[in-house]
Every structure is written in structure tokens, then in C-alpha cells.
DRENPA-3360 file (N, C-alpha, C; in nm, 2 decimals, always signed):
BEGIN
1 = XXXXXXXX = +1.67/+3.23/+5.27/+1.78/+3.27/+5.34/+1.73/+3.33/+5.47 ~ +1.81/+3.30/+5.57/+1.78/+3.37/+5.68/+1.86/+3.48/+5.75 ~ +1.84/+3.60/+5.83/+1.94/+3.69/+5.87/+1.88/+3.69/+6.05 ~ +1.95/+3.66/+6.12/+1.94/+3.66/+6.26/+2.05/+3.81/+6.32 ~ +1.98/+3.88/+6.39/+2.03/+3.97/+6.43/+2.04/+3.99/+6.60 ~ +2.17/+4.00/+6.66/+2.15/+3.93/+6.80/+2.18/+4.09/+6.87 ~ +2.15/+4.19/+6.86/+2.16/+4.35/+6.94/+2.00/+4.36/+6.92 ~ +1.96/+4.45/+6.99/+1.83/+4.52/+6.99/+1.80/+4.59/+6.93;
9 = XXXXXXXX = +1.91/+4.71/+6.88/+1.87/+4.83/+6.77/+2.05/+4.78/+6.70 ~ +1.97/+4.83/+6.58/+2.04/+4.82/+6.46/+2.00/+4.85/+6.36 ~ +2.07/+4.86/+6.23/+2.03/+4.83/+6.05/+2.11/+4.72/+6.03 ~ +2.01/+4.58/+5.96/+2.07/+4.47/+5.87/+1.99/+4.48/+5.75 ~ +2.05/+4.40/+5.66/+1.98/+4.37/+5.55/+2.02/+4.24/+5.48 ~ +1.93/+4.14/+5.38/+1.96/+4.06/+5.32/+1.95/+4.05/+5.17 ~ +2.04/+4.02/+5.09/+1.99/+4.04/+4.97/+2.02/+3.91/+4.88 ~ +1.98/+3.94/+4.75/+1.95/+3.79/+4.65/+2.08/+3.85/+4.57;
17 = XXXXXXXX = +2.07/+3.73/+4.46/+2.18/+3.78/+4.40/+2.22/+3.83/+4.30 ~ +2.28/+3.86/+4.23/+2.26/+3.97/+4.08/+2.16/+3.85/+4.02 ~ +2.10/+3.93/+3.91/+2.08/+3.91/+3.88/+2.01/+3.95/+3.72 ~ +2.04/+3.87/+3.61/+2.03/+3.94/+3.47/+1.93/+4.05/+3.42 ~ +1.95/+4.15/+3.34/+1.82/+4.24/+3.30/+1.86/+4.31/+3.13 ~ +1.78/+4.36/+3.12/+1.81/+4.40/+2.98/+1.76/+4.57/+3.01 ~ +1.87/+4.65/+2.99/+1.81/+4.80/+3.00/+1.69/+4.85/+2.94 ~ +1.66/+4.96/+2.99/+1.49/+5.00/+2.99/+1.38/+4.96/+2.97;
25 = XXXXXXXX = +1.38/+4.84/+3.03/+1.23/+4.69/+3.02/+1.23/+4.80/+3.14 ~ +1.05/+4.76/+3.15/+0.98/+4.80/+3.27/+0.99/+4.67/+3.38 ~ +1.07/+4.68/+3.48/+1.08/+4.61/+3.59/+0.98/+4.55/+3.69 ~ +0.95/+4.43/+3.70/+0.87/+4.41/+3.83/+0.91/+4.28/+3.92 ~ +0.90/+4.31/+4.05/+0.94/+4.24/+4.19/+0.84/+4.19/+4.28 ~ +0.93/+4.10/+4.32/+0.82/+4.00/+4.40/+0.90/+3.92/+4.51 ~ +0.89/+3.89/+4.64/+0.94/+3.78/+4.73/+0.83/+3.78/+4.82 ~ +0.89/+3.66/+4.92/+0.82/+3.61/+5.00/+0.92/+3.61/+5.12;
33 = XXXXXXXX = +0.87/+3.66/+5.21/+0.90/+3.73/+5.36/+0.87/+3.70/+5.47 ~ +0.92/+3.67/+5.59/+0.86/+3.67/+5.75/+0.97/+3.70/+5.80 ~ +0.93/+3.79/+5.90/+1.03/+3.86/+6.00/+0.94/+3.89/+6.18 ~ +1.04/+3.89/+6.21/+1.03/+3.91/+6.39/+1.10/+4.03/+6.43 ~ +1.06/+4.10/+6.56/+1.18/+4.19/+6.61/+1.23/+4.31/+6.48 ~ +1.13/+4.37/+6.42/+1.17/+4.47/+6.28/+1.09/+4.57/+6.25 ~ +1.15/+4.71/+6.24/+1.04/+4.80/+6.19/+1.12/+4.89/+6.05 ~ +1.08/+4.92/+6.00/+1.13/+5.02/+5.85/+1.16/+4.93/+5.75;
41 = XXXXXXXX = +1.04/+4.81/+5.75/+1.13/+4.70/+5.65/+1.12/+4.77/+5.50 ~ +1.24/+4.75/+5.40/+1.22/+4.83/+5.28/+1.30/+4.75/+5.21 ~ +1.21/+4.71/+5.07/+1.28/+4.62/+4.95/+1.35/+4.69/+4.91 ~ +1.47/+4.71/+4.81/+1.54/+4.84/+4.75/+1.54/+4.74/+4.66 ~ +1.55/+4.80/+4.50/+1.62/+4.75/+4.38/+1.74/+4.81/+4.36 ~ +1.82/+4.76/+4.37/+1.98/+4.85/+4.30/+2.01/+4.79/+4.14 ~ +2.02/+4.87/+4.05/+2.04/+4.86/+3.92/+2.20/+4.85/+3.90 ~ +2.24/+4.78/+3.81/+2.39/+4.79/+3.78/+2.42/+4.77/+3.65;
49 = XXXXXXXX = +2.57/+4.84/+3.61/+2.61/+4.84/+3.45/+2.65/+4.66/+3.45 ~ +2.71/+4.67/+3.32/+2.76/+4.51/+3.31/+2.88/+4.50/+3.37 ~ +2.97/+4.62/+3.44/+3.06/+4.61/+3.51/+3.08/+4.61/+3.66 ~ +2.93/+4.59/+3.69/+2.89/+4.59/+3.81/+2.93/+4.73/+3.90 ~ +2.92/+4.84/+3.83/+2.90/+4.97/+3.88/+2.75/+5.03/+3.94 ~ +2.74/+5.05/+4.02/+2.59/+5.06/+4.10/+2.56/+5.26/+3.98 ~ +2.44/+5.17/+3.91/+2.33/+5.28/+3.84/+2.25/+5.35/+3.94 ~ +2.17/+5.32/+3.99/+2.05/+5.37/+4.13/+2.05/+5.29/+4.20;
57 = XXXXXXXX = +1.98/+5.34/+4.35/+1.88/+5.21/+4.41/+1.76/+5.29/+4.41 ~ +1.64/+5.22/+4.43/+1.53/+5.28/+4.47/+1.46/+5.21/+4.53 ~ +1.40/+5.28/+4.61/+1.30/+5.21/+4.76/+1.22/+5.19/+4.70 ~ +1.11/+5.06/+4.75/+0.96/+5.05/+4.74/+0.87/+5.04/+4.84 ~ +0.75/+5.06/+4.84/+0.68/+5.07/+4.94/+0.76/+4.97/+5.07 ~ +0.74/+5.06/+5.21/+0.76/+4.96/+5.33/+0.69/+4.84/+5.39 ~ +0.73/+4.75/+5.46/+0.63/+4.66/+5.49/+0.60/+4.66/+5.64 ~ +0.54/+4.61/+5.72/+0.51/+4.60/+5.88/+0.57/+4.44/+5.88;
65 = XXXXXXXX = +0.63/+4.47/+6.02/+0.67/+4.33/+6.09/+0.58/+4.23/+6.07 ~ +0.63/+4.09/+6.06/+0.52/+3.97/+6.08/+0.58/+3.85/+6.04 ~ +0.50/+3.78/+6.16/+0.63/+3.60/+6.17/+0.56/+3.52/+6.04 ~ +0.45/+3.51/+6.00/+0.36/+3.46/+5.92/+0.44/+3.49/+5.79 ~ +0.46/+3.42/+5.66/+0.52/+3.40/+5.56/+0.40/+3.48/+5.47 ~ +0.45/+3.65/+5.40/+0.43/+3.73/+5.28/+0.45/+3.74/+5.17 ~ +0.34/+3.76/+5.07/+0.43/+3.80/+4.96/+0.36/+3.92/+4.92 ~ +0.54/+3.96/+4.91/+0.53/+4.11/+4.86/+0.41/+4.20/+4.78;
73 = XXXXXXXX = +0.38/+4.16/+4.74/+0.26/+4.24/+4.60/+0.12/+4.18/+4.68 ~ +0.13/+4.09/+4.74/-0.01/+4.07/+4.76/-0.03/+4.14/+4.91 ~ +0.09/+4.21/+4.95/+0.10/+4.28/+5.09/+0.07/+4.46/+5.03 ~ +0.19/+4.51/+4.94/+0.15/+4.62/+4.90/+0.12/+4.64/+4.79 ~ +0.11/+4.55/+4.72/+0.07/+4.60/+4.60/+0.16/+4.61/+4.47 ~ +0.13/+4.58/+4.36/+0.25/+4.60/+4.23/+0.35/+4.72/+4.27 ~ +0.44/+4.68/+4.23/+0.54/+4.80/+4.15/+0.59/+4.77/+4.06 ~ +0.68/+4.86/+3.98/+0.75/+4.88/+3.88/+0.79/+4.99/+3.83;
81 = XXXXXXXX = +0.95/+5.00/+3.71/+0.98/+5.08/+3.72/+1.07/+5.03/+3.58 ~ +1.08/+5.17/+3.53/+1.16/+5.14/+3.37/+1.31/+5.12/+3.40 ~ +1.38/+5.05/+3.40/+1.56/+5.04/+3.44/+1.59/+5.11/+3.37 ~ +1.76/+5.19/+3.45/+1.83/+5.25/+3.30/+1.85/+5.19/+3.22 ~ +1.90/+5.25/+3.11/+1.90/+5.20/+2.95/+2.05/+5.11/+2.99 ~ +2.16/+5.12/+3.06/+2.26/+5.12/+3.04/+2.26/+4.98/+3.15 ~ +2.14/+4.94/+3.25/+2.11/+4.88/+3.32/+2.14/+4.69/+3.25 ~ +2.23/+4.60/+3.36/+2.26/+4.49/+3.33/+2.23/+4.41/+3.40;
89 = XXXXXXXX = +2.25/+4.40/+3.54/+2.21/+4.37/+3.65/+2.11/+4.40/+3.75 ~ +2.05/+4.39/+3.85/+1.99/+4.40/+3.97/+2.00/+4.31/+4.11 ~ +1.99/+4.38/+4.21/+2.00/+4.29/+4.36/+1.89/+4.36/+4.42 ~ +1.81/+4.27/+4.46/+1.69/+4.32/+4.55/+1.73/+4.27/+4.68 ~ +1.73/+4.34/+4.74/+1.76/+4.35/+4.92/+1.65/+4.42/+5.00 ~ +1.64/+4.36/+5.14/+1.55/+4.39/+5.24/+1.59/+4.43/+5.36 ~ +1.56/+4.54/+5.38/+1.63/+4.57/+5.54/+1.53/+4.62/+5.62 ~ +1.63/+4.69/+5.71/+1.51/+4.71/+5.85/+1.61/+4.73/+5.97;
97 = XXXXXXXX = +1.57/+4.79/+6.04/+1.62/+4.81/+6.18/+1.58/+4.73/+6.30 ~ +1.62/+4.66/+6.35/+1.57/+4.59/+6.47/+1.57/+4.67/+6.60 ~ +1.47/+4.58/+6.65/+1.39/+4.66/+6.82/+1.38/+4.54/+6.90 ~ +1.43/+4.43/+6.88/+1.44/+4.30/+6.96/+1.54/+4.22/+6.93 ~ +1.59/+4.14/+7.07/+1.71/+4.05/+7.05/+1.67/+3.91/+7.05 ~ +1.66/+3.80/+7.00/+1.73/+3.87/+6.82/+1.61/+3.91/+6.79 ~ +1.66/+3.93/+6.63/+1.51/+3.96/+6.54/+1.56/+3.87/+6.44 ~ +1.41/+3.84/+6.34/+1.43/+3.71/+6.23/+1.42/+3.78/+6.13;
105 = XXXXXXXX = +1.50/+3.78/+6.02/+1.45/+3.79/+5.89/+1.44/+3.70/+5.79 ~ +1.35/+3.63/+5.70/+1.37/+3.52/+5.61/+1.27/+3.55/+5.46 ~ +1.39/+3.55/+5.39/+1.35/+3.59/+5.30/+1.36/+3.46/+5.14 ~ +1.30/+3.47/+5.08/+1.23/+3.35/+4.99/+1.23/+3.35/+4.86 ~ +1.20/+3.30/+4.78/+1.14/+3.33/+4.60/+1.14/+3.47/+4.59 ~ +1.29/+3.49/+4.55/+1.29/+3.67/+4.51/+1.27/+3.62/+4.36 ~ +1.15/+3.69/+4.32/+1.19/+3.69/+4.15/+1.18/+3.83/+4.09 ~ +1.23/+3.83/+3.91/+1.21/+4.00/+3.92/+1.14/+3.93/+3.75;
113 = XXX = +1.06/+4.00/+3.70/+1.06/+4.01/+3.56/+1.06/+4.16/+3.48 ~ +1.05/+4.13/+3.36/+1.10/+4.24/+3.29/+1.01/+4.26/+3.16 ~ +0.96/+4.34/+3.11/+0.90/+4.40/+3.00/+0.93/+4.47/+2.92;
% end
């Protein structure tokens, strides 16, 4: 998917789409990334009940701008994280503030697994 942003400063963000989980597996994330025109880029996990009531979000390490195609983990490194217990869903999203018109964001193979 791609997110084109046509102002110079701003917050956008793109995100994937729910997607299934089983409460308190230990969580881990992964996509593939290139962006232009971006600084503060930050994956967030948002957790959700089965009724789609938002449980947390929480930030993961930030990334640096770059047109060249990333992936996540092999940029910062593993993460993970035990979900709530009550946890059904998840949406991983990427944002960022742009500093150029436009700026690119394209984002790729989000996947999540679970433990």
C-alpha cells in the first residue's frame, strides 16, 4: 500500500488490517518499508477485544527515512510483547510526520506471529 502526502509538515499514517490473535501469546512483528520526505517513522501495535474496543497501543523502536525497500527487524531489531489476555485482534500502523512535498510511504508484508 502506498500513502502519498502532498503538504510539507504533517502526521499521516498507514495501517494493515485487523488482524486475528489469541490473548497473552507473546507477540512478534515484521514489514517491509520505503519512504521519502519522513522523519519520527514509528510502527505502533494496537491490541483489540473481540469487539473491537482498542486494549493498548504501543510504540516500537523508530525508523530513519529511506527510498530503498526495509525490513523491519533486520533494520532494528526483534521485538515483542505478551498481548492482553483479553486481546483478539491487532493493527499494525506506521506513521511519521513529513518535511517534503510530497512524501512516500509504502508499506508491504506486514506479518505478526504469536507464541
Amino acid at each position: 500500500a502506498r500513502l502519498t502526502r502532498t503538504a510539507t509538515t504533517g502526521s499521516a499514517w498507514i495501517s494493515s488490517n485487523g488482524m486475528g490473535v489469541v490473548g497473552s501469546k507473546r507477540i512478534f512483528v515484521n514489514c517491509f518499508l520505503r519512504t521519502s520526505g519522513w522523519q519520527n517513522l514509528c510502527v505502533t501495535v494496537h491490541e483489540y477485544t473481540s469487539g473491537w474496543s482498542l486494549i493498548t497501543s504501543t510504540n516500537l523502536p523508530t525508523l530513519a527515512d529511506g527510498w530503498s525497500w526495509r525490513n523491519y527487524i533486520g533494520t532494528v531489531g526483534t521485538w515483542n510483547k505478551v498481548l492482553a489476555s483479553n486481546a483478539a485482534y491487532v493493527i499494525l500502523a506506521v506513521s511519521g510526520q513529513s518535511v517534503s512535498n510530497p512524501a512516500y510511504m509504502d508499506l508491504d508484508s506486514v506479518s505478526v506471529s504469536y507464541h
